[in-house]
C-alpha positions in Angstrom: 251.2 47.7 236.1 251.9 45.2 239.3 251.0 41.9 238.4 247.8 41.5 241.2 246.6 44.2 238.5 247.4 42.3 235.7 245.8 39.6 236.9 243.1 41.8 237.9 242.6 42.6 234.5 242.4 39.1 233.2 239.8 38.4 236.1 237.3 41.7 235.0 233.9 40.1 234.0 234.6 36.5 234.6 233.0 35.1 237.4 233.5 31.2 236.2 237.9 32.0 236.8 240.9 30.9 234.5 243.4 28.8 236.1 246.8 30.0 236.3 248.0 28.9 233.2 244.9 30.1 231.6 245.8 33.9 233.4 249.1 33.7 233.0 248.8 33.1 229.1 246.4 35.9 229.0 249.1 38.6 231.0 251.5 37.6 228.1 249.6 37.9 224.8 248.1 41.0 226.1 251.9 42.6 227.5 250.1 43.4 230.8 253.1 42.5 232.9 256.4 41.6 232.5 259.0 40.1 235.5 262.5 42.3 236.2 264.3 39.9 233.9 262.3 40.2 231.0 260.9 36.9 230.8 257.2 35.5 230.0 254.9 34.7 233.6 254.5 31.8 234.7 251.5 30.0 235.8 253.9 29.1 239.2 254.0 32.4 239.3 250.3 33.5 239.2 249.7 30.9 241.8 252.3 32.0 244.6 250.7 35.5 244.2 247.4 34.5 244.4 248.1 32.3 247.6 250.7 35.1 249.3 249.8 36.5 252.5 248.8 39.9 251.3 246.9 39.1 248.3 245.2 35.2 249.6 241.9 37.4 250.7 241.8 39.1 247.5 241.2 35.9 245.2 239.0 33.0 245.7 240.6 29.5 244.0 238.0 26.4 243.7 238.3 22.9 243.5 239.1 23.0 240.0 241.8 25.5 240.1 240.2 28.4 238.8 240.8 31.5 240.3 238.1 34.6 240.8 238.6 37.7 242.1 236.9 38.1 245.8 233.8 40.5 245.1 232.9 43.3 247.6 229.9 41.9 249.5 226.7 44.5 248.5 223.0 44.3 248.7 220.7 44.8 245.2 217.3 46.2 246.6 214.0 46.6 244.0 211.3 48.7 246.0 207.5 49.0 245.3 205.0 51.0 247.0 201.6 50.2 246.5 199.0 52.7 247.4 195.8 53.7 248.7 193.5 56.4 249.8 191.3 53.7 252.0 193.2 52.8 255.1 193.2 50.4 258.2 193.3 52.2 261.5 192.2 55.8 263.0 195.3 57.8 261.6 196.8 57.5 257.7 199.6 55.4 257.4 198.8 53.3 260.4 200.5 50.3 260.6 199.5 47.0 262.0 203.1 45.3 263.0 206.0 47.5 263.1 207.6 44.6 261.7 207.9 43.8 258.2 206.7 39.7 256.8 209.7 38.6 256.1 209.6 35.5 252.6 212.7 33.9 252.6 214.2 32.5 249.6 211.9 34.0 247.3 211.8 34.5 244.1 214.9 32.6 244.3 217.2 31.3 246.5 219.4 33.6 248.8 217.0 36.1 247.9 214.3 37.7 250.5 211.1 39.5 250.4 210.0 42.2 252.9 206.2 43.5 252.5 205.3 46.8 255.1 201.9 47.7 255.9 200.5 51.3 256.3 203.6 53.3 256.0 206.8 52.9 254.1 209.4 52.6 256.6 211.6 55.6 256.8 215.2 54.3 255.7 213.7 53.1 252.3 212.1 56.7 252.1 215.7 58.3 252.6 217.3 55.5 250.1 214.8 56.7 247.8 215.5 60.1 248.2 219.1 59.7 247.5 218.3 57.7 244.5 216.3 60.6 243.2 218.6 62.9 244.3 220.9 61.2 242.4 219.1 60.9 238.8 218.4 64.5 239.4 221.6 65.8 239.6 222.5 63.4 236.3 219.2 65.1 234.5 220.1 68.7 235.9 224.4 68.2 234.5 222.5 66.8 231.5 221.0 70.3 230.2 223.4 72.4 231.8 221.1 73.7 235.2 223.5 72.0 238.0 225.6 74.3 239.9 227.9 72.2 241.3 229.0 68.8 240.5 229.8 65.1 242.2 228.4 64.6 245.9 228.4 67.9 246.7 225.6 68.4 243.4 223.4 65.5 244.8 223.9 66.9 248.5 222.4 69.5 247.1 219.3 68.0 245.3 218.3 65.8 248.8 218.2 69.0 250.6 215.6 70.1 247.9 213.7 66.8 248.4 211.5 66.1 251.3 211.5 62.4 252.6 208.4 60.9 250.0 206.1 58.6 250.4 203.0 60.9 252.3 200.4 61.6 249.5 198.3 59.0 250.5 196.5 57.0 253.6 198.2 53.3 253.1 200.9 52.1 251.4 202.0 48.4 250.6 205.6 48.3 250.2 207.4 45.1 249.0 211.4 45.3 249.1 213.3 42.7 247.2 216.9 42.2 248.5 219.6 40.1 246.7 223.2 39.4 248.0 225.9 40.4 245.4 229.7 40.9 245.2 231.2 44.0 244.0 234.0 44.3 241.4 236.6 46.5 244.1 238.6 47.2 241.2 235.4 49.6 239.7 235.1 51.5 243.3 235.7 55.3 243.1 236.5 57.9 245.9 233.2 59.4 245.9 230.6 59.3 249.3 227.7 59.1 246.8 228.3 57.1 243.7 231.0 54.9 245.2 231.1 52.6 242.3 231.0 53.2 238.6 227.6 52.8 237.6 228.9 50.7 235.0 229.9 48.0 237.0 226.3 47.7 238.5 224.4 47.6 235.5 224.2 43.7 234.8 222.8 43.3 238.4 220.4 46.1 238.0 219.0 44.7 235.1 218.8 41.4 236.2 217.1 42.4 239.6 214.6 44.9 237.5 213.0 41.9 235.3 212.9 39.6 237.9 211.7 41.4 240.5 207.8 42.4 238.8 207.4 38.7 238.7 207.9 38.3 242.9 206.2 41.6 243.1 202.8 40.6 241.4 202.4 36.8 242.8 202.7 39.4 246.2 199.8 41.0 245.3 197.8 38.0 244.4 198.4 36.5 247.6 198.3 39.3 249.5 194.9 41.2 247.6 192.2 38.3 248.2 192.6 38.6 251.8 193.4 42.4 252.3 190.7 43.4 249.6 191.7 44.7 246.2 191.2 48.3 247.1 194.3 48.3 249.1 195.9 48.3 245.7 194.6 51.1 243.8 198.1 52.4 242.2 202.0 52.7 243.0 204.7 54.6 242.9 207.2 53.6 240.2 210.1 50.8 240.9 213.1 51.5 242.5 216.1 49.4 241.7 219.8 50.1 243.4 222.7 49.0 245.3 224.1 49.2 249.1 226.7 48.5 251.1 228.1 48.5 254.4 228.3 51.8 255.0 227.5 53.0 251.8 224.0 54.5 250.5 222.2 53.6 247.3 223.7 54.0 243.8 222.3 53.1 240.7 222.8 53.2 236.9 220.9 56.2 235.9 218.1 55.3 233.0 215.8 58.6 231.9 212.0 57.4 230.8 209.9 60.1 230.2 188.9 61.6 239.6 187.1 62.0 242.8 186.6 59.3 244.5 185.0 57.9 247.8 187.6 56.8 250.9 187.4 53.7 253.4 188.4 53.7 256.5 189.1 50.5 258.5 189.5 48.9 261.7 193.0 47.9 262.7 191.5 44.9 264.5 189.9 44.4 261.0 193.3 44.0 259.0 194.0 39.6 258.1 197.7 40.3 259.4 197.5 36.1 260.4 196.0 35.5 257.4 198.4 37.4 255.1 201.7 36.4 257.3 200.3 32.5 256.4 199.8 32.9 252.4 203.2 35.1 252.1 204.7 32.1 253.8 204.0 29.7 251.7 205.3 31.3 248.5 208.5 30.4 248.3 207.4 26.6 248.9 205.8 25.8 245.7 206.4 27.3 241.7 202.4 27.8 241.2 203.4 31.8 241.8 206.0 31.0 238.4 203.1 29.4 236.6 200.6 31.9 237.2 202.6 34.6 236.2 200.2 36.0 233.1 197.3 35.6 235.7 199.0 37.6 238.2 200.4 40.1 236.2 197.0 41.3 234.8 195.2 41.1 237.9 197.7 43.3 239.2 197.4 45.8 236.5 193.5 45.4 237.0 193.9 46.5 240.3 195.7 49.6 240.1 193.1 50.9 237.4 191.0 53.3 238.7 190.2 56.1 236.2 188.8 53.7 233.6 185.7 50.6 233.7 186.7 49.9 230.3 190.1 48.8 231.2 189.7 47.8 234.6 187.3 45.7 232.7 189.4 44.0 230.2 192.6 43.7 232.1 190.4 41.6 234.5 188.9 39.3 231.8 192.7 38.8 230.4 194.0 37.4 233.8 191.0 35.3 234.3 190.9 33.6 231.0 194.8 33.3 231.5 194.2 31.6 235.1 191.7 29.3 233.4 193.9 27.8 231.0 196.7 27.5 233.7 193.9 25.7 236.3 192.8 23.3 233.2 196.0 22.1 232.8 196.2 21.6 236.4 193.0 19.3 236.7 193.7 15.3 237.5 191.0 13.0 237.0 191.2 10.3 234.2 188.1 12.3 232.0 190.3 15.2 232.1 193.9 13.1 231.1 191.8 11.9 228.1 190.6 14.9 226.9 193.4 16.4 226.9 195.5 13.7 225.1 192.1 13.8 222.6 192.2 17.9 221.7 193.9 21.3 222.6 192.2 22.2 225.7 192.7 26.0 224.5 190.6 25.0 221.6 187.6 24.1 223.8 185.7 27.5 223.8 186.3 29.1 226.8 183.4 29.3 228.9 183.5 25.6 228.5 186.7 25.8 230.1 186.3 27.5 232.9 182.8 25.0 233.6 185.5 22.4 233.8 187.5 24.0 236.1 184.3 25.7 238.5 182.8 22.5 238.7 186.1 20.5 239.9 187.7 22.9 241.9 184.8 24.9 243.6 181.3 22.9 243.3 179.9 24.6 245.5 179.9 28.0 243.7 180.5 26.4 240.3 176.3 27.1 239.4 176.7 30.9 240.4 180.3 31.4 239.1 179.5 30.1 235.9 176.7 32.7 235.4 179.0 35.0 236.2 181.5 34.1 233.9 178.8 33.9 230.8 177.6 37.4 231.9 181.3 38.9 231.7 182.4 37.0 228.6 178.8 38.2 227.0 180.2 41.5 227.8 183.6 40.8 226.4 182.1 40.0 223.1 179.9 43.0 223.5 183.4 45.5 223.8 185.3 43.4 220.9 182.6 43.5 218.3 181.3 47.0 218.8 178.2 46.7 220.2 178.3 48.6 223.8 179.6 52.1 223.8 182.1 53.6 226.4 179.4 55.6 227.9 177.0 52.8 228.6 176.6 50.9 231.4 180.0 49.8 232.7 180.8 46.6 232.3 180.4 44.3 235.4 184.1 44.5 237.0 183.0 44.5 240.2 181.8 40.8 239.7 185.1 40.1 238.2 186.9 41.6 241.4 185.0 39.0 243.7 185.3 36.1 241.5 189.3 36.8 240.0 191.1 36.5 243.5 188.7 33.5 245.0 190.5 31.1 242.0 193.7 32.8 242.2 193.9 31.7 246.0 192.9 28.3 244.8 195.6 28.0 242.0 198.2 29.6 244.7 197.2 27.6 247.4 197.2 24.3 245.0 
């Protein structure tokens, strides 16, 4: 072993860095490397080959002295495509910008948000395929079905695979891109899986439970002003990693009605309105806050087949969104009660009075109703006393009332 691989070695999984001493210590109790006269390294030493010419680009050294290995610069993406059989426009999967809204720094900083209307743009649908291709070929080798092996096995599954994304009239697809660096020590020879999927896992992970979160205060920002029934289901996530030059890889993991159709303007579709709200996201952590409330509305939305659920999805995020809003409320009454009970022992109709009549008096009277009639009907499911097959219970109220205080606790 050369002693840039030594150090290499020592450097694998720490992104905080040792110092020289710290890596040279390290070489020696582990015998990793060992100079032509038999003696111990040095930290001196560890430092001129860090800062030679050939290996200065290599390593990174901070203020402190610590040294890092220089990461290969990649891009972690997390994909969703949210569909629809209603549509905007006079041919499925029209599109109303050929552009995508673009939400810098969000959910974090560094990070950025694309969101594509109508049609999912074609070099996410060949990513995709890849990806698929990919977890194909690993399911295929799994039981003993793939002929052949490596990239020429998954060249083989994308030419089975026709580019996806065409079952239905609209899609909205949200693309959630992350800067990383790249452990160069882990890259392989292969065109396909360029890296062992080992070395990806940590960021996969990390990108997969963060990226529902961004995804579903999208949706609540987005849904109000597109209308809910853009949202009726999606595909499942896709989470992997580019490069310059190199196409998706990923840590393989294996998890096991009729209906009427709208069709809208194009001149109809908010695309101001949406460009505005999207905007503002990354400015304020209400989105963070909200994140039960969105969540559920979300899964609300994409539940078509069944009133029932539809039904209590909905009530969850709005009785979620009322204790969030009641926390939120400013005026001295308000401080006092709060400091005098648990406001999430007040019962919750009372609640949500509170928080109609403070932050939309003009509807509070109407809203109020509404909420007594679809909490009646929660008590009505919980207890017993309605049956599946009688009338269904009022969602479509829920649907118009949800979004109006979700775009008041977002726009807060």
């Amino acid at each position: 072993m050369k002693l840039h691989e030594a150090i290499d070695a020592v450097l694998v999984g720490n992104r905080e860095g040792r110092t020289p001493k710290e890596i040279a210590a390290a070489i020696n109790q582990r015998k990793l490397y060992r100079r032509g006269d038999g003696a111990k390294v040095s930290a001196s030493q560890i430092s001129a080959r860090v800062g030679s010419k050939s290996y200065r680009d290599r390593y990174r050294k901070d203020e402190a002295g610590r040294i890092t290995r220089r990461g290969m610069p990649a891009t972690a993406h997390a994909v969703r495509a949210y569909w629809s059989d209603h549509s905007y426009g006079r041919r499925p999967r029209e599109a109303p910008t050929s552009r995508p809204i673009v939400i810098k720094d969000f959910p974090a900083p560094g990070d950025q948000c694309s969101v594509w209307f109508g049609r999912v743009p074609d070099p996410i649908r060949e990513q995709v395929r890849i990806r698929v291709a990919t977890g194909n070929l690993a399911l295929n080798a799994m039981f003993g079905h793939a002929k052949r092996t490596g990239d020429e096995g998954i060249d083989d599954e994308i030419e089975k695979l026709a580019l996806g994304f065409e079952d239905h009239a609209w899609y909205v697809t949200l693309c959630l891109e992350r800067p990383v660096e790249l452990d160069e020590t882990r890259l392989t020879e292969n065109r396909h899986v360029w890296i062992e999927p080992q070395a990806i896992e940590p960021i996969q992970n990390t990108l997969a439970a963060d990226a529902p979160y961004a995804f579903e205060a999208i949706v609540a920002t987005v849904a109000p002003t597109l209308n809910g029934s853009m949202f009726e289901g999606k595909e499942r996530d896709h989470v992997y990693i580019t490069a310059p030059g190199r196409g998706p890889v990923f840590m393989p993991r294996f998890t096991g009605s009729a209906r009427g159709v709208v069709v809208r303007s194009m001149n109809d579709f908010p695309l101001a309105e949406v460009r505005k709200r999207l905007h503002r996201l990354p400015r304020g952590d209400q989105w963070q806050a909200l994140a039960t409330a969105t969540h559920w509305y979300e899964v609300m939305l994409r539940e078509s087949d069944d009133p029932l659920r539809r039904f209590l999805w909905g009530f969850i995020a709005l009785e979620a969104l009322t204790n969030e809003l009641l926390k939120r409320l400013s005026r001295p009454t308000f401080e006092i009660l709060r400091e005098a009970i648990d406001p999430t022992r007040i019962p919750v109709l009372a609640r949500f009075a509170l928080v109609a009549n403070e932050l939309s008096p003009a509807s509070a009277v109407a809203d109020i109703a509404t909420f007594r009639d679809l909490y009646k009907a929660r008590n009505h499911l919980a207890h017993g006393r309605k049956r599946l097959d009688d009338k269904a219970p009022p969602s479509e109220a829920m649907r118009e009332m949800l979004p109006r205080y979700l775009t008041i606790a977002l726009d807060a």
